[in-house]
N, C-alpha and C positions, 0 to 999 in steps of 0.2 A: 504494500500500500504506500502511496508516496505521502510524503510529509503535509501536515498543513501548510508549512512556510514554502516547500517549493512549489505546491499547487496553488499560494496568492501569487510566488513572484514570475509563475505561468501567466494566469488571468492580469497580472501586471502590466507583464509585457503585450501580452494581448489586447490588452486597452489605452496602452503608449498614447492614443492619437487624444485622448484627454489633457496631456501633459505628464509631467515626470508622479510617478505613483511609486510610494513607498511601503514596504513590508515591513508590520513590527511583531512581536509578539502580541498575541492575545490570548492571555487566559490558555486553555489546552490548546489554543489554532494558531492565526496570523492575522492581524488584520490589512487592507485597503486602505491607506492615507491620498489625498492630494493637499500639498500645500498645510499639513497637518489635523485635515479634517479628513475623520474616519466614516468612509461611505457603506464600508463591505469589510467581510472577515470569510476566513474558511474555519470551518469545524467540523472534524468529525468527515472529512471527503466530502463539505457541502459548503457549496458559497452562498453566503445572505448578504443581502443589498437593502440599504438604508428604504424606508416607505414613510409615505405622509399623508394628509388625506388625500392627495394630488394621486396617487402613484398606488396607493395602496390595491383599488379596485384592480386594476393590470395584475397584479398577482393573483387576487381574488378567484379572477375569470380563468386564471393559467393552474388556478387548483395549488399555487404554492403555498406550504405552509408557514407560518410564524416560529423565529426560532425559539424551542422552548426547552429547558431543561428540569433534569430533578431538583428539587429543592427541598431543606428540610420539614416544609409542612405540605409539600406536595410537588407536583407540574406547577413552573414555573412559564408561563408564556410571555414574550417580548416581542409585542404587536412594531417594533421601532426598526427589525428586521425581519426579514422573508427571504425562503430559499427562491433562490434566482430557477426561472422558469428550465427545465433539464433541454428543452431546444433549441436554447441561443447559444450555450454554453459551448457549440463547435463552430459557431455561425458567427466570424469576426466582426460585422456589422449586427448583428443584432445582442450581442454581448456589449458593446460600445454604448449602443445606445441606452440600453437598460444599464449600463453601470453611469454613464452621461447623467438620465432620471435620479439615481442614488445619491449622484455627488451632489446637483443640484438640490434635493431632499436633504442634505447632510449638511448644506450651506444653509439652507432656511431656516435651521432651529437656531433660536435665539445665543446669540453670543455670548460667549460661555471660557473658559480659560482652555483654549483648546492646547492639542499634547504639542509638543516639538516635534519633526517632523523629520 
């Protein structure tokens, strides 16, 4: 199984035409940076891209789920990511664009002390 960090700094490079995209650690994954805002992470062999009420429906319709994990008093769900639809993911323009939506959703939330990049 290949790593979470080389599977972001695949999709990285794959979405280059956004601008320069950095890979950090995240938690067990990696995440998606531009410019130090975090759009997208891999976990677990699954990429989740940033959603807002703008964007959220598009996943909705594509059947992706929210990323959610165990927690100590149950399923945790985190409606703020969604796995990226599984047919863009070979498709350099439609990857692009869906991670395009994300950054732009990752930019919209109020400004906030964001990480170094």
């Amino acid at each position: 199984m290949t790593s979470p960090r080389a599977l972001a700094e695949d999709y990285a490079v794959r979405i280059g035409g956004l601008g320069p995209i950095s890979v950090h650690p995240y938690f067990a994954g990696a995440s998606l940076r531009a410019d130090g805002v975090q759009f997208g992470f891999v976990m677990k062999g699954v990429l989740y891209l940033k959603a807002d009420e703008i964007s959220r429906g598009a996943f909705e319709r594509h059947d992706c789920a929210p990323f959610s994990y165990p927690g100590a008093a149950g399923q945790v769900t985190v409606s703020a990511y969604y796995e990226a639809p599984a047919e863009i993911l070979d498709d350099p323009e439609g990857l692009s664009g869906w991670a395009a939506d994300a950054l732009r959703a990752a930019r919209s939330v109020p400004n906030r002390k964001r990480a170094a990049p």
